[in-house]
C-alpha positions in Angstrom: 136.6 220.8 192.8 139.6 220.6 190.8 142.3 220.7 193.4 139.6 217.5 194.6 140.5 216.0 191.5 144.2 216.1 190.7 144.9 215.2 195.0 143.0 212.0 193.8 145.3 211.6 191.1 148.3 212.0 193.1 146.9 209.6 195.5 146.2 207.0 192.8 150.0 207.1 191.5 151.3 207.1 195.0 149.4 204.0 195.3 150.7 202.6 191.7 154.3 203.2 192.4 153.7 201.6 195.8 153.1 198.0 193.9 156.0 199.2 191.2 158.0 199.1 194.1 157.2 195.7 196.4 157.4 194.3 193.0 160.9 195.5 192.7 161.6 194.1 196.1 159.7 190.1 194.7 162.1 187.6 193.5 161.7 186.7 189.8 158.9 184.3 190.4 156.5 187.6 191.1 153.9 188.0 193.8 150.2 187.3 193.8 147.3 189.6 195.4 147.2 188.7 198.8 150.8 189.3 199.0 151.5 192.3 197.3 148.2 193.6 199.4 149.5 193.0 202.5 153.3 194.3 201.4 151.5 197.7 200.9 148.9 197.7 203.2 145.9 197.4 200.6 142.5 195.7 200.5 143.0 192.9 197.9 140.0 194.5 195.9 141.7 197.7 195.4 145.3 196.1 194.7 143.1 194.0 192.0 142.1 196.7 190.3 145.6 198.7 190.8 147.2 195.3 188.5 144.7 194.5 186.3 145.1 198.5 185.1 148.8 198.5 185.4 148.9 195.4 183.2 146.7 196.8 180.3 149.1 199.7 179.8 152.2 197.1 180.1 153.9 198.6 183.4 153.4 195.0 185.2 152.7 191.2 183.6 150.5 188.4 184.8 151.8 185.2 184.7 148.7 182.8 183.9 149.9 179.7 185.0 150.5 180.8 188.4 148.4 184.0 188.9 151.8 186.2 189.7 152.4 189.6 189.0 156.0 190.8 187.9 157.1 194.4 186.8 156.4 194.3 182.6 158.3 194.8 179.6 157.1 198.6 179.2 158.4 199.5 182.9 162.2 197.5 181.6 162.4 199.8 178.5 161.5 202.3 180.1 163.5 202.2 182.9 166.3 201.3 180.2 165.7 204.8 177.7 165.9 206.5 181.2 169.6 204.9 181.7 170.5 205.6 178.2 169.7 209.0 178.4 171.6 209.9 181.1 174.9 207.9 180.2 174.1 210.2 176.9 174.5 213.6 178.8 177.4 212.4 181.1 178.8 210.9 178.2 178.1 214.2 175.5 181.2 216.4 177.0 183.9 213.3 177.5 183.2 212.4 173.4 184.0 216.0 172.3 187.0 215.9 174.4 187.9 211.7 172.6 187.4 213.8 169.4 189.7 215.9 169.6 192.4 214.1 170.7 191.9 211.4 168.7 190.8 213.4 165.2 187.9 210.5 164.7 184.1 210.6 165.5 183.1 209.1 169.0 180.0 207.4 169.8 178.8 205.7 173.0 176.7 202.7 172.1 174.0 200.5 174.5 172.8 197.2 173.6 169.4 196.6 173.2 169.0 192.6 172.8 170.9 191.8 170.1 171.5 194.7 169.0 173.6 198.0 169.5 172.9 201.8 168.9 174.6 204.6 169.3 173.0 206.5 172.1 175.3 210.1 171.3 177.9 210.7 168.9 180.9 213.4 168.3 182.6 213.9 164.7 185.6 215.9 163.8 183.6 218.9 163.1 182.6 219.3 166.3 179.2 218.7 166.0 176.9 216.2 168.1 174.5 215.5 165.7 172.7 212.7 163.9 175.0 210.8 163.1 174.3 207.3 161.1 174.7 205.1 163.7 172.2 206.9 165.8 169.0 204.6 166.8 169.7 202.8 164.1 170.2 198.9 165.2 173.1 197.0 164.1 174.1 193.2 165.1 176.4 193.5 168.0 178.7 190.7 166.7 179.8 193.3 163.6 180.9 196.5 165.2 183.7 196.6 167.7 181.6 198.1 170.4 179.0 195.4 170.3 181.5 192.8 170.5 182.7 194.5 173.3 179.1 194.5 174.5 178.6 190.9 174.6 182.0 189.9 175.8 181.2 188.6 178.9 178.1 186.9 178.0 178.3 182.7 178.4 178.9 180.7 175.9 175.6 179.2 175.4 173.9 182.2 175.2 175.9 183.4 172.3 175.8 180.0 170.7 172.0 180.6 170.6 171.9 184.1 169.8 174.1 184.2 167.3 174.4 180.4 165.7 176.4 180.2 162.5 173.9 180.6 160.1 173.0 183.5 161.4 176.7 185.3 161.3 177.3 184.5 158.1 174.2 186.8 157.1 176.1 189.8 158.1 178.7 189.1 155.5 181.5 187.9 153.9 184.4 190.7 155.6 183.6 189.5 158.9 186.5 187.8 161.1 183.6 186.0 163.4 181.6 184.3 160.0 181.3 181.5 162.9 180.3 181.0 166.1 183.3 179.6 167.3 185.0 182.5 165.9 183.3 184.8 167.4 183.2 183.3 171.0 187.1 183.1 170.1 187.2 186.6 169.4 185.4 187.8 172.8 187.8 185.9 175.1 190.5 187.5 173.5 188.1 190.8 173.6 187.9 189.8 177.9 192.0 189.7 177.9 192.5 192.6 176.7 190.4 194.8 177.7 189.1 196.3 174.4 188.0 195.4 170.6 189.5 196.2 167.6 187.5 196.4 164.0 189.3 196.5 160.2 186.7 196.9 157.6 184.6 194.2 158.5 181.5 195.6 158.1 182.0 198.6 156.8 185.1 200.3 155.5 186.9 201.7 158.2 188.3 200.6 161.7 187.7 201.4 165.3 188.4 200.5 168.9 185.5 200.1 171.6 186.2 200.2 175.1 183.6 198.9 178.1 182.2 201.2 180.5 181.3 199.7 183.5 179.3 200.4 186.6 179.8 199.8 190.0 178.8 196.1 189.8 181.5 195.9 187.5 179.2 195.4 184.4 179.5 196.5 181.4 176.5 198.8 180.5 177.8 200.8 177.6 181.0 200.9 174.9 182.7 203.8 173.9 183.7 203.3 170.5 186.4 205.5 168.6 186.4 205.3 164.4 187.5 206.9 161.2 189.5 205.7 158.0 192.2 203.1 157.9 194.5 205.5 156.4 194.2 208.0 159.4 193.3 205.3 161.9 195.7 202.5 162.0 198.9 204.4 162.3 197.6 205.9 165.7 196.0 202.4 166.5 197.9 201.8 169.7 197.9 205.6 171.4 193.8 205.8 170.1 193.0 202.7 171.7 194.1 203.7 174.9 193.0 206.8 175.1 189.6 205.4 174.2 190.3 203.3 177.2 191.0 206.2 179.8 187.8 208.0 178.6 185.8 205.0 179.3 187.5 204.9 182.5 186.4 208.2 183.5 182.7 207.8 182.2 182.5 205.0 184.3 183.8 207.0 187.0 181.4 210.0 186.4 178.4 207.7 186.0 179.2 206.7 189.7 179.9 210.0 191.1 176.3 211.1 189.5 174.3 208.2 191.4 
């Protein structure tokens, strides 16, 4: 009776990841019943009831207007932790190496919104552990890898995302108090291939480089920083060794897929 039980199970997510999956294959613009019925070889009753319970827990979305369903916000974050973690354990052994070569604490930072996080960290003392950056949210417009992060978004989306009242919240030590400034900043960010910080936001400096995957998007910063003192006369040789690393992360991220 209970092997009954849990081959009913199995059959019932089978079934669920089927519509997860002709979702994935819908256009923006979603699919309705009928469709996603006949895309996985369902009776419209069944795929109904499939939805309706995969929209309750957040894992699809129904669009009222038009009666569509499209993947949901819970299925994007999760499917985003999933990425993060697993940039985090490629990334974990590449930091300690950045560390010690450099002699300043690593982190590799997502974006989540507006917002980055460091995702895993390395300090000088060899230790990959909480570190104050970790899941804790900061403006991506402040750190060096956030700018980084939303370097290559347009202009208009930056102009509304970050409008000048806005900046000049995050204080007073910031180069990009403006919008202007900051869209300034990030095509000069694009050029060269890397950002540079000097106790803008807090007080000390670091470089951020883009990791990229095989789109050629950028899905992740590594970001190298420490004090002024120790940091700016090795500005040029850290920043491109933070560079190289990057380089190869992106490289390893590839290889792993």
């Amino acid at each position: 009776m209970k092997s009954s039980h849990v081959r009913t199970n199995s059959t019932g997510l089978s079934r669920d990841l089927d519509l997860l999956d002709a979702l994935s294959r819908c256009d923006t613009s979603g699919a309705g019943v009928v469709r996603l019925a006949a895309m996985v070889g369902r009776e419209k009753t069944q795929v109904s009831r499939a939805l309706s319970t995969l929209a309750d827990s957040g894992l699809v979305e129904r669009d009222e207007s038009t009666r569509a369903y499209r993947l949901g916000w819970k299925l994007h974050s999760l499917a985003s932790r999933t990425l993060e973690r697993r940039l985090a354990t490629i990334a974990a052994p590449l930091l300690r190496q950045l560390t010690l070569r450099t002699g300043a604490t690593s982190h590799l930072f997502a974006l989540r919104g507006i917002f980055t996080t460091a995702i895993c960290s390395h300090s000088i003392d060899n230790t990959e552990a909480v570190w104050p950056w970790m899941d804790r949210p900061v403006p991506a417009p402040v750190t060096s890898p956030g700018r980084v992060l939303i370097s290559e978004w347009d202009a208009d989306s930056i102009r509304v995302a970050f409008p000048d009242n806005v900046l000049a919240k995050y204080g007073e030590n910031l180069k990009t108090t403006t919008t202007e400034k900051l869209l300034a900043e990030l095509s000069a960010i694009r050029s060269q291939g890397y950002a540079v910080i000097q106790q803008e936001y807090d007080l000390g400096a670091g470089c951020a480089a883009a990791v990229r995957n095989d789109d050629n998007q950028i899905i992740a910063a590594i970001n190298v920083e420490g004090p002024p003192n120790m940091f700016n006369p090795k500005l040029d040789e850290i920043t491109q060794i933070t560079r190289k690393y990057a380089s190869v992360l992106a490289s390893r991220i590839s290889h792993s897929s």
